[in-house]
N, C-alpha and C positions, 0 to 999 in steps of 0.2 A: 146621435149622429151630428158631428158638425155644420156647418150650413157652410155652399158651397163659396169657394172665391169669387169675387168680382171677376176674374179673368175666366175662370171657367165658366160661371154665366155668360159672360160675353161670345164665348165658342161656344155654347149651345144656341144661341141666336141669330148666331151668324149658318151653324148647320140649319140650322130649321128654314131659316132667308133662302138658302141656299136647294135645299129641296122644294121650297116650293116656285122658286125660280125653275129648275129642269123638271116641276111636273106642269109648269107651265108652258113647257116649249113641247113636251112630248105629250100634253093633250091636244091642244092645237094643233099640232102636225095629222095627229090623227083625225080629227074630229072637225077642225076650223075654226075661230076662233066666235064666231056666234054662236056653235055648238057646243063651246066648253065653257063651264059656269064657274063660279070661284068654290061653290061647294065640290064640285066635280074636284079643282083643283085643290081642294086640301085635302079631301078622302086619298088623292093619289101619292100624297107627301105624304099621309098618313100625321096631320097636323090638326087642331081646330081649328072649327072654322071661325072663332073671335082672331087668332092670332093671324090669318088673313089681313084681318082689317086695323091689325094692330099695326105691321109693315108695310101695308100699301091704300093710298085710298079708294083704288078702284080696279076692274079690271085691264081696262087700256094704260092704267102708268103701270100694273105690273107685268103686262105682257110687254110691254116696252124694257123695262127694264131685264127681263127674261133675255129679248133678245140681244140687247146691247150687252150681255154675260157671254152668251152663245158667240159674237160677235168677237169680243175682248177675247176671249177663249181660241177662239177658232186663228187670229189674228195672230196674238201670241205665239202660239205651237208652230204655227210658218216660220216664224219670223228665228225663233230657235230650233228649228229641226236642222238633223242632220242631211251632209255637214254644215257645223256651222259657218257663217261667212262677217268679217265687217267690211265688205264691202257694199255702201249706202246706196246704189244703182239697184241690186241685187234683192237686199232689203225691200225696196221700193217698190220691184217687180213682186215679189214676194208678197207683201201686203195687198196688192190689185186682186194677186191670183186667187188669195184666201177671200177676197168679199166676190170675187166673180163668181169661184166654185161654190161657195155657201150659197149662193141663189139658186143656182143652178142644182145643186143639192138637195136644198130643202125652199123653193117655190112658194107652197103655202104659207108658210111662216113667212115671209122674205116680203110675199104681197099683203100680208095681213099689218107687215110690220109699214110697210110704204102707207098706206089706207091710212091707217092709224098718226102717222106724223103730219098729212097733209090736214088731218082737224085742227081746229082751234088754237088746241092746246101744245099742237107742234111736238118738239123734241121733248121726253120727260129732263127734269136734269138730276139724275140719279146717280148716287156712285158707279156704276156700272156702264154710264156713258161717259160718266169723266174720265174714267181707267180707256175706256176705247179712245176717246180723243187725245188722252196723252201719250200714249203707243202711239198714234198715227204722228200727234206731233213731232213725237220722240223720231219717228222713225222720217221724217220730213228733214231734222235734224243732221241726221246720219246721212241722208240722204247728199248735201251740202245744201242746202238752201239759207239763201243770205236772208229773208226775209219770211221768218214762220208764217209772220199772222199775217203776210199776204198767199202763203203759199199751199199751206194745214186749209184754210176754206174753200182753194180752187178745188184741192184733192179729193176732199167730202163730194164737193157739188157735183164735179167730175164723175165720180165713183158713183153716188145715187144717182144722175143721171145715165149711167147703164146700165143699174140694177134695175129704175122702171123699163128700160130700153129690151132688158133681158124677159121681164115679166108682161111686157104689153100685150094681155091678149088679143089674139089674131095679129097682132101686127110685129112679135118681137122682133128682136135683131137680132145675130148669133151673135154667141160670147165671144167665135173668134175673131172678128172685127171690134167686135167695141173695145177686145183686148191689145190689138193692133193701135188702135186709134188713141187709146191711154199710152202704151208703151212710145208711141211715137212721138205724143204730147210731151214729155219728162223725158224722151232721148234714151228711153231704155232696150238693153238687146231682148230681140226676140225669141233668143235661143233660150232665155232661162227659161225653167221649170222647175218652179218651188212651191203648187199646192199644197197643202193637206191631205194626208194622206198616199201622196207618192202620186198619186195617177196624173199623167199630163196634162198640162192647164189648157192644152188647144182645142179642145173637148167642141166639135162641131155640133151646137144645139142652140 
């Protein structure tokens, strides 16, 4: 038997990354993430558990990077679902509505993943928040903004400040306001509705 290409190694490593990136969002969702152990999550990728520690060094940079996937992902699919639009208002709306819904969706994941950035070691810098930050860039871009690198950091700051807003227990805020008060910020109509998944973004919770 021949020995395989270089390119096919490379797509086997990136599947294996890849499963255990979404058995790391779908433990934790279940379980939380003190509950889920890295062994937990390679038995559920069905991977070993060396090659865990082969692509991450620990469990908080790959549950970071798990959700910055989920995120990049979830982001994406808005931003091109049907129909499509290049209208950059739209877009912009569109992009809020997927990080507001994703909290509001998935909560545990979302506070595990908040918890997690407020330590030390802050944001990981993984391919998988690059790819998220440059869709947001990108779409900053689209949006008409004259000046990204004042505008891409307002948005982030913006945005995680009413994903904690959303998650503060006992004290949240509803999404439909903090969605109000972004859309107002950036001048966008209130009438869109461009979640994930089709259900409408005014979602009273």
């Amino acid at each position: 038997m021949s020995p395989r290409s270089a390119s096919v190694n490379e797509e086997l490593r990136r599947r294996s990354r890849e499963r255990l990136l979404q058995a790391t969002v779908d433990l934790v969702e279940e379980r939380g993430f003190d509950g889920t152990t890295l062994a937990d999550i390679a038995d559920r990728a069905g991977a070993a558990r060396g090659l865990v520690s082969y692509y991450f060094p620990g469990k908080r940079q790959m549950f970071q990077s798990a959700v910055h996937r989920l995120m990049h992902q979830t982001l994406q699919a808005a931003l091109e679902r049907e129909p499509r639009t290049d209208d950059g208002h739209e877009l912009l709306a569109r992009a809020i509505d997927s990080v507001l819904g994703l909290t509001v969706d998935h909560p545990v994941l979302m506070r595990a993943h908040m918890a997690g950035i407020l330590q030390a070691e802050g944001f990981v810098q993984c391919s998988e928040q690059q790819r998220l930050a440059e869709l947001l860039r990108e779409t900053m871009v689209r949006y008409g903004s004259d000046d990204v690198d004042r505008d891409y950091p307002l948005l982030r700051a913006l945005m995680m400040g009413a994903v904690f807003a959303i998650l503060l227990p006992g004290a949240g805020m509803p999404l439909v306001s903090l969605r109000d008060e972004l859309f107002q910020r950036f001048g966008l109509d209130p009438a869109y509705h461009a979640p994930p998944g089709g259900e409408p973004a005014r979602r009273s919770v």
